[in-house]
C-alpha beads as a LAMMPS data file, in Angstrom:
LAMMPS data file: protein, C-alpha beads

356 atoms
354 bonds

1 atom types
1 bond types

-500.0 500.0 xlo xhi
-500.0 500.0 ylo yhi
-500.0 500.0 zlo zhi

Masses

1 110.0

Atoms # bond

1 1 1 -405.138 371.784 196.205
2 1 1 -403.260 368.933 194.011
3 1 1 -399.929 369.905 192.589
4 1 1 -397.700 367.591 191.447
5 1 1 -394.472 367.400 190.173
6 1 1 -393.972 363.786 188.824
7 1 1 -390.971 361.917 186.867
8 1 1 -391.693 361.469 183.797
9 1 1 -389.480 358.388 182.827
10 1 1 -385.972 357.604 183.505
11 1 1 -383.588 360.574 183.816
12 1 1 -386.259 362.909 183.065
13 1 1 -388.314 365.258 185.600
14 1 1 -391.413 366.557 184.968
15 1 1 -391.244 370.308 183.860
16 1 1 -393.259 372.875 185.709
17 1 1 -395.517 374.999 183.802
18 1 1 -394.187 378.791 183.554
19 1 1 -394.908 380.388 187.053
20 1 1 -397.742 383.436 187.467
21 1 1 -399.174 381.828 184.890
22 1 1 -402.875 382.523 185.884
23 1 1 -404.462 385.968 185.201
24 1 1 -406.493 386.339 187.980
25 1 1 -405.275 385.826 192.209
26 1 1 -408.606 384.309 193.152
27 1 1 -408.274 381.046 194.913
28 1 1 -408.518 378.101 192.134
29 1 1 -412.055 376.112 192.828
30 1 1 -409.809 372.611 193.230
31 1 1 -409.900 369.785 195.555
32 1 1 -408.695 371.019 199.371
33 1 1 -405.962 368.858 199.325
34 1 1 -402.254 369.653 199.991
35 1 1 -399.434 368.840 197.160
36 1 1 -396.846 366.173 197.372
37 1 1 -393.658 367.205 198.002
38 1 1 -410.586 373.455 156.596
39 1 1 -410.938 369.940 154.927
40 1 1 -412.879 367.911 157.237
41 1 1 -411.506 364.922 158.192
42 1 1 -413.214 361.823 156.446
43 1 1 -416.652 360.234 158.416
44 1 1 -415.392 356.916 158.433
45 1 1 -412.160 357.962 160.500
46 1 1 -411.802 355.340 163.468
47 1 1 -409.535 356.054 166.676
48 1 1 -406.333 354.878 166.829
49 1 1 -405.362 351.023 167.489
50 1 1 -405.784 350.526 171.271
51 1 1 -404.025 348.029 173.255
52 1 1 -405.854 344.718 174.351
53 1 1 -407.874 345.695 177.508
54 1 1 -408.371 349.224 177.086
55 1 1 -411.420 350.588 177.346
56 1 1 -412.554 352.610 173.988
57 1 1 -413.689 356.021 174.412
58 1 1 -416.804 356.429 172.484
59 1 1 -417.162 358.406 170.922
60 1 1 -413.548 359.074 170.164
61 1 1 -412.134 362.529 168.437
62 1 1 -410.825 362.383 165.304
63 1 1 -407.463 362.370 164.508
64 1 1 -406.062 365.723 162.519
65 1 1 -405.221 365.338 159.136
66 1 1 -403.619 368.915 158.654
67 1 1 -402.120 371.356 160.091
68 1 1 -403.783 374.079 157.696
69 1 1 -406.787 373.802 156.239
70 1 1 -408.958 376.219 153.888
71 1 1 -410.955 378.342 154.057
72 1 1 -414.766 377.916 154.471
73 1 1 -417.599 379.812 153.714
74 1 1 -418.508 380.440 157.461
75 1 1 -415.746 380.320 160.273
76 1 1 -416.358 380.369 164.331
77 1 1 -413.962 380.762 166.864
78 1 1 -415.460 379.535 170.657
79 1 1 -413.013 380.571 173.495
80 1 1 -412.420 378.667 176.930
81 1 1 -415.029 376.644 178.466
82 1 1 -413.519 375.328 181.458
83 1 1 -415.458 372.668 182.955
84 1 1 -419.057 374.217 181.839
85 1 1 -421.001 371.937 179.505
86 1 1 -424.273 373.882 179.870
87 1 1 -421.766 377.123 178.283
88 1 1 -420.613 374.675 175.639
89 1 1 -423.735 373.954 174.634
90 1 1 -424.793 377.699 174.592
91 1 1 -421.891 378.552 172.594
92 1 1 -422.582 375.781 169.820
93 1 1 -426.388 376.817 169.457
94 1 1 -424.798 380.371 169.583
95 1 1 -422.169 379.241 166.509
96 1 1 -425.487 377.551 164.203
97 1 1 -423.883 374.581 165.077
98 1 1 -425.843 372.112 167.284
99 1 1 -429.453 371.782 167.833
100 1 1 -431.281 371.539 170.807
101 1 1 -430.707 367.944 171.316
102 1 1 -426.627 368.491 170.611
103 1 1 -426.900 367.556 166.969
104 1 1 -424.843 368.908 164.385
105 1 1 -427.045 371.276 162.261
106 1 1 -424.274 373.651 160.249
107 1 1 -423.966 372.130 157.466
108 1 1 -420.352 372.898 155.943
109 1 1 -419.543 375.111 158.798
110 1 1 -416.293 375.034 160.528
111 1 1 -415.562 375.354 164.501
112 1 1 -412.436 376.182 166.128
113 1 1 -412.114 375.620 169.662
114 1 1 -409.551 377.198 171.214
115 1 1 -408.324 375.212 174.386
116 1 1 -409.015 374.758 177.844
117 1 1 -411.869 372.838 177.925
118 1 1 -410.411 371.382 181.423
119 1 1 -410.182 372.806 184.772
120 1 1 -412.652 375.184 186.858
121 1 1 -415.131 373.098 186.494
122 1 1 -417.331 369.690 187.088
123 1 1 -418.352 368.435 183.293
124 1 1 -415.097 368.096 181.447
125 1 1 -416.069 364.438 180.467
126 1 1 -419.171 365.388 179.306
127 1 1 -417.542 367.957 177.216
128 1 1 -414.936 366.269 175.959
129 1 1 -417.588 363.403 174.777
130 1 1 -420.190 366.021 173.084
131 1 1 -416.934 367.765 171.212
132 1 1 -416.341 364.405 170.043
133 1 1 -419.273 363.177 168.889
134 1 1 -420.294 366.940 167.126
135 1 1 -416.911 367.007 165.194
136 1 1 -418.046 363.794 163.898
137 1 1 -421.292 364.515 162.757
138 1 1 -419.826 367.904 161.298
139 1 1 -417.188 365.892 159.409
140 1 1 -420.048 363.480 157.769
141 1 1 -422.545 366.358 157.224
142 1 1 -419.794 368.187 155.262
143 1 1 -418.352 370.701 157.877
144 1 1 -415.412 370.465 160.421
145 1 1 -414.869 371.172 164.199
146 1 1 -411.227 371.857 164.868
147 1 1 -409.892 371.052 168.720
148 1 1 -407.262 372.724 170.154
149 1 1 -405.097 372.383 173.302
150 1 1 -404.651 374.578 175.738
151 1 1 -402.291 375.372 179.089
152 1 1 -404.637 373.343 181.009
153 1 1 -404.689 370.207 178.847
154 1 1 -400.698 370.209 178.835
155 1 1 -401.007 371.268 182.714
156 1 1 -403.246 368.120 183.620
157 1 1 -400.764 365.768 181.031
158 1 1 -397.775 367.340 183.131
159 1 1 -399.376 366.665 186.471
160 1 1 -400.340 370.011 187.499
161 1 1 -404.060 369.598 189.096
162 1 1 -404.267 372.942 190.998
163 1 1 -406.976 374.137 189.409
164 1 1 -409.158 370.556 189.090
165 1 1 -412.562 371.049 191.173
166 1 1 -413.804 368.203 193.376
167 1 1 -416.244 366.695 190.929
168 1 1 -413.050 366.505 188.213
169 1 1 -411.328 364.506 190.029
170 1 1 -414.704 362.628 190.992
171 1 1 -415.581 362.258 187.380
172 1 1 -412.448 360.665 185.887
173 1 1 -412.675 357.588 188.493
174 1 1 -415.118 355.478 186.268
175 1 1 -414.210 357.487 182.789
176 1 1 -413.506 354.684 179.850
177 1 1 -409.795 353.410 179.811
178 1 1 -409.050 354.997 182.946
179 1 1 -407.009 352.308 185.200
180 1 1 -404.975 353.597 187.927
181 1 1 -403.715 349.515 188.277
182 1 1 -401.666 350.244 185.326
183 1 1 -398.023 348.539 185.767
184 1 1 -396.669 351.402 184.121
185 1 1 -398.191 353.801 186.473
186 1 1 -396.933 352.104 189.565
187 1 1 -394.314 355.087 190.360
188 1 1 -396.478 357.888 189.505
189 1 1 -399.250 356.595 191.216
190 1 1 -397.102 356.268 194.578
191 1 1 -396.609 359.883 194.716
192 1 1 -399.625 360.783 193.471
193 1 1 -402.411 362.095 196.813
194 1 1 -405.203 359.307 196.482
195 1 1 -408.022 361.734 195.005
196 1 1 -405.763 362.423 192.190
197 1 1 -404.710 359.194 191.061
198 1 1 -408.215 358.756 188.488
199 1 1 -407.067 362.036 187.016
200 1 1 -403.537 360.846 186.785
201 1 1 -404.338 357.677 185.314
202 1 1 -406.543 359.782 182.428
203 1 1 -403.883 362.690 181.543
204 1 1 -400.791 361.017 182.024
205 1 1 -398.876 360.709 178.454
206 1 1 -399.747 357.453 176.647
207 1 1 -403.257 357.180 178.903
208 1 1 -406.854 357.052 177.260
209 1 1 -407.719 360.696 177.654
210 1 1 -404.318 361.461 176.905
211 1 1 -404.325 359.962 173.875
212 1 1 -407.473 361.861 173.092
213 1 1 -406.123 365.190 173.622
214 1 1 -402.926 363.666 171.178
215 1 1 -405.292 363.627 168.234
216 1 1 -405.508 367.466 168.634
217 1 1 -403.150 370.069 166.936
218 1 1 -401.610 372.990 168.986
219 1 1 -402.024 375.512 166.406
220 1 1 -404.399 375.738 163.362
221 1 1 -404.448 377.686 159.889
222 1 1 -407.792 377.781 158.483
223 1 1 -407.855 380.208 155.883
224 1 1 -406.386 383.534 156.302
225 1 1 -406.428 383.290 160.028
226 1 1 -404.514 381.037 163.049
227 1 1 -405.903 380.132 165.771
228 1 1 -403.939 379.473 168.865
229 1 1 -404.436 379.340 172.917
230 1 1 -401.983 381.801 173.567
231 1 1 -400.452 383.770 171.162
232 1 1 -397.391 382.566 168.323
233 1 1 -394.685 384.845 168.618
234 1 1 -392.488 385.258 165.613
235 1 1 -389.968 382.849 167.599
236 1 1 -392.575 379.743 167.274
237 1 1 -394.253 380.868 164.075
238 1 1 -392.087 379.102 161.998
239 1 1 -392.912 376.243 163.606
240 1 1 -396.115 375.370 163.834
241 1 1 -396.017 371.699 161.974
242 1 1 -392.738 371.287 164.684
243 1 1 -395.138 372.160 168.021
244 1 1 -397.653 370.323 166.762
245 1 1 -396.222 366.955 165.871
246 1 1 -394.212 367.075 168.966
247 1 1 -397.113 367.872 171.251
248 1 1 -399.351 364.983 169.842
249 1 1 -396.192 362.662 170.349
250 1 1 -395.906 363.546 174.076
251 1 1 -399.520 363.298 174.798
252 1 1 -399.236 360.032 172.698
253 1 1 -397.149 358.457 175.210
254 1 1 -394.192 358.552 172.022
255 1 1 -391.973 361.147 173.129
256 1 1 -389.778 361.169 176.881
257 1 1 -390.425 364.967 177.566
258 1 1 -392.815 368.213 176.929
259 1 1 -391.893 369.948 173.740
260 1 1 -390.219 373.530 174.604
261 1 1 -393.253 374.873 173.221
262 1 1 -395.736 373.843 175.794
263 1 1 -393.605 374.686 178.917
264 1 1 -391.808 378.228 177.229
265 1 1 -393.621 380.986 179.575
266 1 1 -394.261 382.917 175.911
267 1 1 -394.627 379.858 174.139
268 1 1 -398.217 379.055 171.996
269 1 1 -400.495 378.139 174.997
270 1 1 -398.878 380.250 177.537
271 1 1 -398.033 383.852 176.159
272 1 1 -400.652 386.513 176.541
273 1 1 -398.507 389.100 174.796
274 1 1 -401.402 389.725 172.250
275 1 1 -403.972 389.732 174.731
276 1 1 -403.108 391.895 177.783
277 1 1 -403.194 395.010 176.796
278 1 1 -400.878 394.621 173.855
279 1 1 -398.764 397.737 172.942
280 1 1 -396.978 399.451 169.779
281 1 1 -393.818 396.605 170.755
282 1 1 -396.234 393.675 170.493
283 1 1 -398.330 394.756 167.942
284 1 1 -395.195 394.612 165.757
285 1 1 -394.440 391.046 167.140
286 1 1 -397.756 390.161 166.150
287 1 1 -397.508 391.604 162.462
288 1 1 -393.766 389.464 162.239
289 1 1 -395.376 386.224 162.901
290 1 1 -398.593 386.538 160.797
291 1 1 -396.029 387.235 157.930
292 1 1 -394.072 384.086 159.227
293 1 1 -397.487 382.255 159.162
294 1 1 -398.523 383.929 155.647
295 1 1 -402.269 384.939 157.361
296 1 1 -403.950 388.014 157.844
297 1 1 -405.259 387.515 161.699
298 1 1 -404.468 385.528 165.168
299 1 1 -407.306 384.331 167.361
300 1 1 -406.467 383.386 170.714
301 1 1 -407.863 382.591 174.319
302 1 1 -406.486 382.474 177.561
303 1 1 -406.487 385.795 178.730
304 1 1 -410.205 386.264 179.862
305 1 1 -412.300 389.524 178.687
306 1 1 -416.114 389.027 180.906
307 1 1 -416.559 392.493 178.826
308 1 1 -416.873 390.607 175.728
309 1 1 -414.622 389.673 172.621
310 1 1 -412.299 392.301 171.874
311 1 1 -409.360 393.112 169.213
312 1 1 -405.886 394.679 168.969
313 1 1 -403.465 395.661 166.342
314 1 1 -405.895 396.873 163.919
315 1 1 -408.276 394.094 164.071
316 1 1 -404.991 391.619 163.665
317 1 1 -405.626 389.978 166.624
318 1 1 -408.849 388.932 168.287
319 1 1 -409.528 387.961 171.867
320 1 1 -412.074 385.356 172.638
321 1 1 -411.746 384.089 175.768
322 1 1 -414.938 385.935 177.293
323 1 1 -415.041 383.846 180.606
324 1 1 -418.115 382.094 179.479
325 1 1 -417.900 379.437 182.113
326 1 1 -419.582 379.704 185.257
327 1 1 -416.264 380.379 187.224
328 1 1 -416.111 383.486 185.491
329 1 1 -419.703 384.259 184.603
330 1 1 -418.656 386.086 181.310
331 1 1 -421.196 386.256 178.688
332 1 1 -421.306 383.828 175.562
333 1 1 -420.022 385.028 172.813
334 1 1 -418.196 383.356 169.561
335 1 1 -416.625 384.830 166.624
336 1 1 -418.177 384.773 163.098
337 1 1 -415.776 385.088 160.452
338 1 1 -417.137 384.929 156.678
339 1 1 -414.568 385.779 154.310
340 1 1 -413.220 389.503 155.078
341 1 1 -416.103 390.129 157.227
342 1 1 -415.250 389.579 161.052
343 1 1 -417.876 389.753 163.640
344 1 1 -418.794 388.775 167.059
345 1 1 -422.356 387.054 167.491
346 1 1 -423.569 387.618 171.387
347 1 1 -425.753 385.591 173.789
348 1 1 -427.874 387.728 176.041
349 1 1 -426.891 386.443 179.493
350 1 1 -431.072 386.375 180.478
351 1 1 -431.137 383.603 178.662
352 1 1 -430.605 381.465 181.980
353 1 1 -430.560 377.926 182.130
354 1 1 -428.842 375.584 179.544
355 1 1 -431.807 373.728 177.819
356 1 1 -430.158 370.796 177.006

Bonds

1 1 1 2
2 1 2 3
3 1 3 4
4 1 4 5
5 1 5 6
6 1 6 7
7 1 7 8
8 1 8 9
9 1 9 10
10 1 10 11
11 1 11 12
12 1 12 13
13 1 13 14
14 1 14 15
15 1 15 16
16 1 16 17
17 1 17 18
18 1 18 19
19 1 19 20
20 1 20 21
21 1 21 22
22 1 22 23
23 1 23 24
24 1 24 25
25 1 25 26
26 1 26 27
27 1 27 28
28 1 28 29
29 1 29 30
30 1 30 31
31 1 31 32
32 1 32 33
33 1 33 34
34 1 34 35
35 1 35 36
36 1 36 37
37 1 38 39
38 1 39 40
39 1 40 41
40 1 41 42
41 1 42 43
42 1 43 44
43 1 44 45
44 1 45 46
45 1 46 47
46 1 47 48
47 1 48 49
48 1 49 50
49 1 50 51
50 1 51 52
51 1 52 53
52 1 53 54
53 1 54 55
54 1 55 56
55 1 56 57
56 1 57 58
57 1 58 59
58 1 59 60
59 1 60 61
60 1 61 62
61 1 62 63
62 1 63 64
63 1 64 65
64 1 65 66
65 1 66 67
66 1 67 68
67 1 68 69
68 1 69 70
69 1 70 71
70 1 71 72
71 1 72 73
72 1 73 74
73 1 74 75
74 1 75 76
75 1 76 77
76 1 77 78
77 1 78 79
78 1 79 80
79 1 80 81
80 1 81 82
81 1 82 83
82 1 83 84
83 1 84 85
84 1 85 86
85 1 86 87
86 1 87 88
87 1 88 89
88 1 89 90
89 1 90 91
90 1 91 92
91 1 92 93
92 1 93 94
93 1 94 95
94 1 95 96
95 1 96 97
96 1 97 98
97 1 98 99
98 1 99 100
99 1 100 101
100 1 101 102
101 1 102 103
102 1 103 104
103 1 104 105
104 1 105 106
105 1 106 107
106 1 107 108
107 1 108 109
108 1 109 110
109 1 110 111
110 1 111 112
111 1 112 113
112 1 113 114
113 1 114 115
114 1 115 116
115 1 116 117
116 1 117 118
117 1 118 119
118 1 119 120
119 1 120 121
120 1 121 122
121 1 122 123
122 1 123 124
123 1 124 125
124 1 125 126
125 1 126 127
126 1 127 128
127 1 128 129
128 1 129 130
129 1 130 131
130 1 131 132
131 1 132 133
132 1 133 134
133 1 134 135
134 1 135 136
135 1 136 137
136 1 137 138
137 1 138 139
138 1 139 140
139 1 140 141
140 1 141 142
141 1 142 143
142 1 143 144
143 1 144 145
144 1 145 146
145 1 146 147
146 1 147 148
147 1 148 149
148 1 149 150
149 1 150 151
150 1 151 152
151 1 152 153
152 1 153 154
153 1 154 155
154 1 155 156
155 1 156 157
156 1 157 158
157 1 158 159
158 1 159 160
159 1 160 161
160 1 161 162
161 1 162 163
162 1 163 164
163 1 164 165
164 1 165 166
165 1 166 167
166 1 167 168
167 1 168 169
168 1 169 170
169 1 170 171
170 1 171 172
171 1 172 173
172 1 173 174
173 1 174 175
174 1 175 176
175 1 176 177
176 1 177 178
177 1 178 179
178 1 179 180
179 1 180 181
180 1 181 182
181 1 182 183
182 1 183 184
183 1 184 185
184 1 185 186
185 1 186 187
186 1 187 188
187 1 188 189
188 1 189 190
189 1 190 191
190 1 191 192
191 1 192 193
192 1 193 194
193 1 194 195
194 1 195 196
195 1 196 197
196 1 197 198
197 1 198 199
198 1 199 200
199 1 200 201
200 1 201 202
201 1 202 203
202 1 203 204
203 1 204 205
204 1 205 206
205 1 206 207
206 1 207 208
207 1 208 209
208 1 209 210
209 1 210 211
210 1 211 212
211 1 212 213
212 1 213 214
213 1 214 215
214 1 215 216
215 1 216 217
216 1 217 218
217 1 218 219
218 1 219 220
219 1 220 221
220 1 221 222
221 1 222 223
222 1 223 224
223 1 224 225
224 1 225 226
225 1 226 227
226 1 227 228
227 1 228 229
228 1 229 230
229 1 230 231
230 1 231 232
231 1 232 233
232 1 233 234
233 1 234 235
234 1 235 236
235 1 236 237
236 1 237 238
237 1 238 239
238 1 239 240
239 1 240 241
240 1 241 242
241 1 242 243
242 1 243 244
243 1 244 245
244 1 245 246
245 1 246 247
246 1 247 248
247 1 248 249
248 1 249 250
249 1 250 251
250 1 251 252
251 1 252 253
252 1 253 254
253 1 254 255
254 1 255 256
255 1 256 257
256 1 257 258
257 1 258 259
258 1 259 260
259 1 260 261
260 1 261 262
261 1 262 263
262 1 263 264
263 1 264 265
264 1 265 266
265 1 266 267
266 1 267 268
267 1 268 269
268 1 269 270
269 1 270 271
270 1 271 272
271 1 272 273
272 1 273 274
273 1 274 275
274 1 275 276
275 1 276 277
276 1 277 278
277 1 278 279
278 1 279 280
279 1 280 281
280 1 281 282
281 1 282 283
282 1 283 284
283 1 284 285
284 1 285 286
285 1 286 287
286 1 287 288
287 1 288 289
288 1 289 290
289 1 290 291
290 1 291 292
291 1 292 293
292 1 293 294
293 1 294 295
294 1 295 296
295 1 296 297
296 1 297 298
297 1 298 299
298 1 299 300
299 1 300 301
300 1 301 302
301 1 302 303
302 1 303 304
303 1 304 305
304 1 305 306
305 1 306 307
306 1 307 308
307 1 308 309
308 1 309 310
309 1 310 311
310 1 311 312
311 1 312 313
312 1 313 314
313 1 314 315
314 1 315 316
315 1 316 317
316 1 317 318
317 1 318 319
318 1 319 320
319 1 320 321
320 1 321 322
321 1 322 323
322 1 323 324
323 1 324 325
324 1 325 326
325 1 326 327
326 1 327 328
327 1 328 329
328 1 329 330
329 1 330 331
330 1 331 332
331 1 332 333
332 1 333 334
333 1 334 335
334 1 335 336
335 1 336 337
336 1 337 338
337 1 338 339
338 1 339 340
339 1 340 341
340 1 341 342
341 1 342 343
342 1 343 344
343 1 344 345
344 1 345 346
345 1 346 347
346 1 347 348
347 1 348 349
348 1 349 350
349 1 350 351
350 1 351 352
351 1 352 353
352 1 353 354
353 1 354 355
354 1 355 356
């Protein structure tokens, strides 16, 4: 497998993600190669400037515009997808929110996304392009699709490919902008094993998909409930504007190092203190930072339930990382939240093939 640990600019190393980070021992599905050493944002939105050269990704997300937004008559939460577009799709159809031809059909609905879209898996372009192009046609039709990173976006921006299967390294070496020629890549891409480099040349900080990924927040507010990878412990919940302007400046290619946030073992993509088995303790974490945040419930990934969508802490805290992705073989499942009314809409897993 690929695990690097690269500088990233002068007088700064690279900062390895929190070890034992990963819930499960099973041997990550990655390349067999050994290391070196809400309001809806407007329609007419365009990406950021690029530089002369460089490849457009199209279609491109949009930008954030908030870091809270309100709330909306309909609400969905989709967990991890890891690599699995024909699970994306599922879960969007699932949600009301694309048709069969991956159109945006749901009106003034909003999406949250949790993270990890990377990793695991083979069609993390693809998935990255139809999240794109459905936010879009949400935000024209009325309705919003809200993108959030996860531990394994920040892991592939810090260098950390252990858990990148063959075809994701394949599939990044003719992605738009990528360009492992880069003069400012020279040093990375020197220490880099030469399957990686593509993949390198996408995630790095201040590269295309990198800047992609910058146009995401960390954590969300929509209404009376945030939405997070991990978990926001009362320590970061004061914070959120902080982690999230930070973040998008180090994916950006703008800021030198990682925010604390996205390397802190309990920090907002890495914690699972509200979703392993959380006890009286954490429970009264949990109800100190969704005072701190001024909402009434947390909605988080990372920590993967194949027996479905579950809650803690009185319904404070709800768990929607359901494995849906093939690794896992979970079922699909989102969360429907409509005002007060909180409820988890199922796939039956004979459904079979993605039709899309």
């Amino acid at each position: 497998m690929v695990s690097l640990s690269l500088p990233l600019g002068v007088g700064c190393e690279r900062l390895a993600p929190p070890p034992a980070h990963e819930q499960h021992d099973a041997a990550p599905a990655s390349a067999a190669a050994e290391p070196s050493a809400g309001e809806p944002a407007a329609a007419a939105t365009e990406p950021a400037a690029r530089p002369a050269g460089e490849l457009a990704i199209e279609p491109g997300e949009l930008p954030v515009t908030s870091d809270r937004y309100p709330a909306p008559a309909r609400l969905v939460a989709v967990g991890d997808l890891h690599g699995d577009i024909a699970a994306t799709r599922r879960a969007l159809r699932l949600a009301g929110a694309i048709d069969q031809g991956d159109h945006w059909i749901g009106g003034e609905l909003v999406v949250v996304q949790t993270g990890d879209q990377l990793d695991r898996g083979d069609d993390e372009q693809a998935i990255l392009e139809l999240l794109a192009k459905v936010q879009r046609e949400a935000a024209a039709a009325g309705g919003a699709v809200h993108l959030l990173n996860g531990n394994h976006e920040f892991m592939n921006a810090l260098g950390d490919l252990r858990y990148v299967t063959p075809g994701g390294f394949a599939d990044f070496e003719d992605a738009p902008g990528v360009d492992t020629a880069r003069p400012e890549l020279a040093k990375i891409m020197a220490q880099a094993p030469e399957q990686a480099r593509a993949r390198v040349a996408a995630f790095w900080p201040g590269q295309p998909w990198a800047k992609e990924l910058a146009k995401r927040n960390t954590i969300v507010v929509v209404g009376d409930s945030v939405f997070v990878h991990g978990g926001v412990t009362p320590t970061w919940a004061g914070q959120i504007e902080t982690i999230n302007n930070e973040s998008r400046q180090w994916l950006a290619g703008e800021r030198a190092e990682p925010p604390a946030a996205v390397v802190d073992s309990d920090g907002p993509v890495w914690t699972r203190r509200y979703s392993d088995g959380p006890d009286q303790a954490d429970c009264e974490q949990l109800g100190q930072a969704l005072k701190i945040i001024g909402v009434q419930r947390m909605v988080v990934g990372h920590t993967v339930h194949t027996e479905g969508v579950v809650s803690a802490c009185d319904e404070r805290v709800w768990m929607i990382d359901v494995g849906m992705a093939n690794y896992y073989g979970g079922p699909v499942q989102v969360l429907d939240i409509q005002g007060e009314q909180v409820a988890v809409l199922s796939e039956s897993r004979a459904i079979g093939e993605d039709a899309g």
